[in-house]
C-alpha positions, 0 to 999 in steps of 0.5 A: 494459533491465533486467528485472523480471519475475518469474523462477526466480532473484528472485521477487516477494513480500508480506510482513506482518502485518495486524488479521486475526492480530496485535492492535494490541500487536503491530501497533505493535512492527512499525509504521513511520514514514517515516524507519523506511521510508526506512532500509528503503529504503536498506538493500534498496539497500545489500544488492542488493533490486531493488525495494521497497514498504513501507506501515505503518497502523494495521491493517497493516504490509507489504513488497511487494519483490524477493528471492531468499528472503522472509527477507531481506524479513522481516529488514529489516522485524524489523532496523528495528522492535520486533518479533523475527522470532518475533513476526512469524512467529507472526502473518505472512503471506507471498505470492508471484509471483502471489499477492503481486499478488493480495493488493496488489489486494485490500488497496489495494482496501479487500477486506482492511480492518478496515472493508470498503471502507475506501478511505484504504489506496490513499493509503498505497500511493500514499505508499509508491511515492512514498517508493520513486521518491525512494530509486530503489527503484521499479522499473518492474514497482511502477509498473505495479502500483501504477498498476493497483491505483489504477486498481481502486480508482478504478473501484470507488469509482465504479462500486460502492457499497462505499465508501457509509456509514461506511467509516473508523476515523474515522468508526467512532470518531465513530459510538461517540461519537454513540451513546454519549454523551448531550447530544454538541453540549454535550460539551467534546471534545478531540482530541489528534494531527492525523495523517490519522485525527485530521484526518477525526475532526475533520472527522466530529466538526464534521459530525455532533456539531453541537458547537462545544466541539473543541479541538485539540492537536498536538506541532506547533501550526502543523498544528492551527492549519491545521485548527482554521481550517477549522472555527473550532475552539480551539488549545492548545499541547502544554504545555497537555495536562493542563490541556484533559485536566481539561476534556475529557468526551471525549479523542479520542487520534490521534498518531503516536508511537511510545510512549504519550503519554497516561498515569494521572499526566496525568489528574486529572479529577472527571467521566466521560471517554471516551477513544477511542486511535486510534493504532498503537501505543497512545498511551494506557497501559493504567493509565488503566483504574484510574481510576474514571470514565475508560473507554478504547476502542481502535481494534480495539474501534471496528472492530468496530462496523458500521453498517446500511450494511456489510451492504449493502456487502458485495452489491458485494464480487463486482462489486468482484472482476470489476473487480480481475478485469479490471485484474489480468488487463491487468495479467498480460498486461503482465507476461508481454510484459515478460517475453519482450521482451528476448529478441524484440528481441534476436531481430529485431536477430539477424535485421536483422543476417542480412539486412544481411549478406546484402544487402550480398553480394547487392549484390556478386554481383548486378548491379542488384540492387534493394536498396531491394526486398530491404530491404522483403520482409525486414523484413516477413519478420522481422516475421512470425517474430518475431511469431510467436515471440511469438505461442508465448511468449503461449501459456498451454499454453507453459512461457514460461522453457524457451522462451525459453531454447531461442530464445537457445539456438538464435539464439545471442542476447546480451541486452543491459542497457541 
């Protein structure tokens, strides 16, 4: 068996850059797609890091890995985006061992979004250790993690109300609509992108606008048309952009691309629209503000907009942290058992191989020595030791390292890699 623990020569770290430090410019030079995060991946291989996370959405970019010094993890990061390794530093956070787990559970429990309770962060997370299982760069210590932060998350979606109310960018974009556009359900609206905040903007704007002027458009048709026929919505081909913009009251912008897609030369229109960018990076250049009756929001902008429910929510924040609380400390404890295991199983093998010996020259000098006997007392004795051994290596006033240095030392163990 391999061992992933965390240990005084590979440490486990947490590296980013999030809404809090970094706004959404500075967000998209460091975003990531999923071939940017498979090139990751296999770079950390190629280089020797055990282990490997990466998430990117519109509020944040992070790495959770195993590394000798957080710079390699941040050189991966810088080597495969836009952004410079000042820029990162300027705007970064990095957490270790410990603190780095703490903050997975914290954000894959919607504590650290933009918009307290925002649970489709957990979905990132779960995609992100899926892309790391099919490039063999989860290992077993992200699996319990992620499994354990999953486990959180669901047990605080259902046994708290953080997650009532308005707990989405999506939603938060089609709330900034309702209460600032008159007339909403005889708007033409379109809506451009329809990567996971586009669909659930879709799904917010049919359930709330009673508005049934949505027209949907994507680089790729067949992805609009899955959608458009749930809802009996209109879809138009991309090449039809400027036309359905010239239409539009409200453009609801939410692509995945890496450039800005929608610019002043693509907009001629003699009546106000309301263009709402939910993309990191921006999708709409900042020259569109030129026009006189254009007026752009961004998504930073909408998250900032609460609704009467996020008070209410944040009376669940303590209840939601005894849970993490709880399944951390589950999770901790796994953890250090993993941590001493190799060494106790090489400790019992020592000892089996003792008592072998030893019944085996009993057996020679011994007439009628009964085997089957010595066999039992023994393997209840070597069970006791080594359960004592683990008993001192679970102890908090133990310094688990020198003890389990002093074990192999004083056994004289080899621990096998399996």
């Amino acid at each position: 068996m391999r061992n992933y623990h965390i240990s005084k020569h590979n440490s486990f770290y947490a590296i980013g850059l999030s809404y809090k430090k970094a706004d959404a410019e500075v967000r998209g030079k460091f975003s990531l797609d999923v071939p940017a995060i498979d090139h990751i991946l296999g770079k950390a291989k190629e280089i020797g890091i055990d282990g490997l996370l990466a998430i990117s959405t519109c509020n944040r970019t992070e790495l959770y890995g195993f590394a000798q010094h957080p710079y390699q993890l941040i050189k991966l990061l810088c080597d495969q985006t836009n952004g410079t390794v000042e820029e990162f530093q300027e705007v970064a956070y990095v957490y270790k061992n410990h603190d780095a787990i703490s903050h997975m559970f914290k954000v894959g429990t919607g504590l650290d979004s933009q918009i307290l309770g925002d649970f489709e962060i957990i979905s990132q997370i779960k995609q992100g250790f899926y892309r790391s299982k099919k490039l063999e760069m989860a290992n077993p210590f992200l699996e319990r993690l992620c499994n354990a932060v999953i486990q959180a998350s669901k047990r605080i979606k259902n046994e708290t109300e953080l997650s009532s109310g308005a707990t989405s960018v999506a939603f938060a974009s089609v709330k900034y609509i309702l209460d600032n556009v008159d007339d909403i359900s005889n708007k033409n609206i379109l809506l451009f992108g329809t990567g996971k905040i586009g669909r659930n903007t879709c799904e917010n704007l049919v359930k709330h606008s009673n508005n049934s002027h949505i027209t949907l458009i994507n680089r790729t048709r067949e992805k609009a048309e899955d959608i458009a026929g749930k809802f009996q919505l209109t879809v138009r081909d991309y090449g039809d952009l400027q036309t359905e913009i010239r239409k539009a009251d409200i453009l609801v912008v939410a692509t995945g691309a890496q450039l800005p897609t929608v610019s002043k030369a693509l907009i001629y229109t003699k009546k106000p629209l309301l263009i709402l960018d939910l993309s990191v990076p921006k999708n709409v250049s900042d020259d569109v503000k030129e026009l006189d009756n254009v007026s752009l929001v961004h998504l930073d902008q909408l998250s900032q907009i609460t609704d009467e429910t996020l008070t209410k929510r944040k009376e669940y924040v303590p209840k939601a942290e005894a849970i993490i609380e709880k399944v951390k400390k589950d999770f901790l404890k796994w953890l250090e058992t993993r941590k001493f295991a190799p060494v106790i199983n090489a400790l019992k093998d020592k000892l089996n191989t003792m008592k072998t010996e030893e019944i085996d020259f009993q057996t020679k000098k011994i007439e009628g020595f009964d085997q089957i006997q010595a066999e039992i007392i023994s393997d209840r004795i070597i069970q006791k030791i080594t359960k004592q051994f683990a008993n001192h290596l679970k102890s908090n006033e133990v310094d688990t390292e020198d003890s389990l240095e002093l074990i192999q030392k004083v056994f004289q163990l080899e621990l096998h890699s399996k």
